[in-house]
N, C-alpha and C positions, 0 to 999 in steps of 0.2 A: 504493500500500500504506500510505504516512504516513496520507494522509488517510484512510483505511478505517480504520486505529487510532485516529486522532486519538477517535473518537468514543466508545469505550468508555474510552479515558484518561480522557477530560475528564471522563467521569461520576464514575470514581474518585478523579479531583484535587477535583472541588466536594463530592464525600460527608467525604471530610480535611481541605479548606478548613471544611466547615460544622463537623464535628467539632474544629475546632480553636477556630476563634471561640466556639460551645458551654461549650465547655469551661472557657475562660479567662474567659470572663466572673462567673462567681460568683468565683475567684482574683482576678481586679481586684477585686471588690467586695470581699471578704475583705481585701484586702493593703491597699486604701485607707482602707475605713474602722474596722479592726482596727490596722494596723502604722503607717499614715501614707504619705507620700510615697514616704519613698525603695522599699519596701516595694513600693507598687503601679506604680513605675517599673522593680523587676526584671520582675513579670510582663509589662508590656509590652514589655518586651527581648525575653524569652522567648516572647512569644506571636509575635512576627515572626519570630524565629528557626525557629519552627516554620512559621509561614506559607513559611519560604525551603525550609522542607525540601518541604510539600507541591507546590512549583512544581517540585523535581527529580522530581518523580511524571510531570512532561511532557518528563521529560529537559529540563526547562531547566537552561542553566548561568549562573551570574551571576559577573562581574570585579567586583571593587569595587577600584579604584587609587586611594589616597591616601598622596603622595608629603610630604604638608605636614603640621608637629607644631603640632594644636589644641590650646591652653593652655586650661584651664577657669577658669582666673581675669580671661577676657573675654568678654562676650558677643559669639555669632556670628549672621549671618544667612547660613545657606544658600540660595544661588536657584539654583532647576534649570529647565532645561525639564519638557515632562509630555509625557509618551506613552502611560500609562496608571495605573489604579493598583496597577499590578506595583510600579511605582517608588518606592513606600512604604516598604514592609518592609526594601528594601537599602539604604534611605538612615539607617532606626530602628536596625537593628543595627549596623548600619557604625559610625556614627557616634555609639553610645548614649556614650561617655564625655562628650561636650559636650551632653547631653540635647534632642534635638532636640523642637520644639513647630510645631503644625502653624496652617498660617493658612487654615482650610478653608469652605466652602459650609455653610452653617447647615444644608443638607437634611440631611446627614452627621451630626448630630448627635442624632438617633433612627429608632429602629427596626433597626438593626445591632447584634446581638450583638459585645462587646468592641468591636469597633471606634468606637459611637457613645461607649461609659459612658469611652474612654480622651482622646475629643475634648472631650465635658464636663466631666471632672474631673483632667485630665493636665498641665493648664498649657497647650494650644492654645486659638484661639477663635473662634467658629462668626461666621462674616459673611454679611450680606446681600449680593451683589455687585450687587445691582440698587437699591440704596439708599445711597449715600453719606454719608450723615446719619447712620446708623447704623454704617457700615462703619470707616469713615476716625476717629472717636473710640476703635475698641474697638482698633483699630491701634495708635491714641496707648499704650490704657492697654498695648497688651501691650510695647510696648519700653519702658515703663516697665517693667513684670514683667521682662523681660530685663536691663534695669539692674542691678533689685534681685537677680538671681539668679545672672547670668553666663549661661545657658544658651542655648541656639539655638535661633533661627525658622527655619523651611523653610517658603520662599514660591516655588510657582510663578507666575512673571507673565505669561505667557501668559494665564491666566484657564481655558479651559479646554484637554483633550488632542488634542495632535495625533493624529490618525488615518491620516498617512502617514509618521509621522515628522521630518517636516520643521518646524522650528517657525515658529510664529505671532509677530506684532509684540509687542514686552513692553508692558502695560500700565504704566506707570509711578508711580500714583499712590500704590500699596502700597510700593513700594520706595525711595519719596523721605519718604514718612513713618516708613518706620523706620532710614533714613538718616539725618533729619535731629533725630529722637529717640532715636537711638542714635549721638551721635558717636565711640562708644571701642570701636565692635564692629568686629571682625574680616568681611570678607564671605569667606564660603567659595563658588566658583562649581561648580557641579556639571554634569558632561557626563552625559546618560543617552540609550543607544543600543541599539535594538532592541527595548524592550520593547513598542513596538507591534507588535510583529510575533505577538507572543502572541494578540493579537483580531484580527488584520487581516481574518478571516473572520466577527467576531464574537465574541459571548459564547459559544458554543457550534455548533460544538467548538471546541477552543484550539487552537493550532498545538503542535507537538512539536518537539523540539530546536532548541531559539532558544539565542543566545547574548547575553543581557541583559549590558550592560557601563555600569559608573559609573563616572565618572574625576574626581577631586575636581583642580580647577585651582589655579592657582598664587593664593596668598590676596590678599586687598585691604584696607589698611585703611580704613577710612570716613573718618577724619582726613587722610587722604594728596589727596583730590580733592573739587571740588563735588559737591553733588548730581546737577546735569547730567550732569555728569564722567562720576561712580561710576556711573549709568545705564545710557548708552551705552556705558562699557568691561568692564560686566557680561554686557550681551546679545551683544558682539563676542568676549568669549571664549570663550562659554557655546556660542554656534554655530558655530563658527568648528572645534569638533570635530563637529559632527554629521555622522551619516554615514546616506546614506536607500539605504542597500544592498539 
């Protein structure tokens, strides 16, 4: 019977999803290049807040637990696993008072309503991952940008989503450049669980009643260990909750 619903849900979650990004997209544009920053950083609060609500349209439920008091007068680097990009939206609202900025795939970066115009002009920044020459410099300048601003990177270093939940080996070379250009950032580790269970059949139909769950770990400072170090004891906490239920 789920699965025989599943399919007229998921029409009416992507009509709301689409209606949502729609919609926010000229508010970004308005907020950014009318009001400024901080301005076009509410809509994008708001516009994941909204995206959280369209996913309760599949009965999904999301946990987001964080037990740790993030100071905004240090930058932070969030690193999560990836299971899907459900995993977005709970990590933007969750965590919007330390302004999260994303370290994403340059495809990402046109042709999506809201979601591209917030990766281009939001403080995140589009990489090649199959070019190092380009990737690994634009890295440099964003923990620069972090310095100068306080605010927070969200890097998954997996590279790309797992698909059965279980994660993949961390790529290291993203996480050691802004380890070693951001000595005074706080790492925030992020546990995310379940949200592949959302496509496990695909883009269509979605699963219905998942219980999507983020669990922010116990913090690290990047002063406190090598680079080696902070590496290896980022991906040992990070999976160490994973659960392939």
């Amino acid at each position: 019977m789920k699965t025989i619903l599943s399919y007229p849900v998921s029409v009416i979650y992507y009509l709301c999803f689409g209606l949502v990004l729609v919609i926010f997209h000229p508010i970004q544009w308005i907020c950014f290049n009318v009001f400024g920053y901080n301005a076009h950083k509410k809509s994008v609060d708001y516009l994941n807040f909204s995206l959280l609500r369209c996913l309760n349209i599949l009965g999904t439920r999301i946990t987001f637990e964080n037990n740790e008091t993030l100071q905004q007068d240090v930058p932070h680097i969030i690193v999560a696993n990836h299971q899907s990009h459900y995993d977005i939206s709970p990590i933007i609202w969750n965590l919007r008072k330390i302004h999260p900025k994303f370290i994403s795939k340059k495809e990402l970066g046109k042709g999506i309503p809201s979601i591209s115009y917030n990766l281009r002009h939001g403080g995140s920044i589009l990489i090649d991952r199959k070019n190092p020459r380009q990737s690994l410099p634009e890295i440099k300048k964003f923990a620069q940008y972090l310095n100068d601003t306080n605010r927070a990177a969200v890097i998954f270093p997996e590279g790309t989503r797992s698909k059965t939940g279980m994660p993949k080996k961390f790529s290291p070379n993203g996480l050691k450049m802004l380890f070693k250009f951001c000595p005074d950032a706080v790492i925030v580790p992020l546990t995310i669980n379940n949200s592949w269970k959302i496509v496990k059949n695909g883009q269509f139909p979605l699963s219905l009643g998942i219980h999507l769950k983020c669990k922010v770990q116990p913090t690290i400072k990047v002063s406190d260990y090598s680079t080696e170090e902070l590496v290896e004891k980022v991906e040992q906490v990070i999976i160490q909750d994973i659960k392939n239920l």
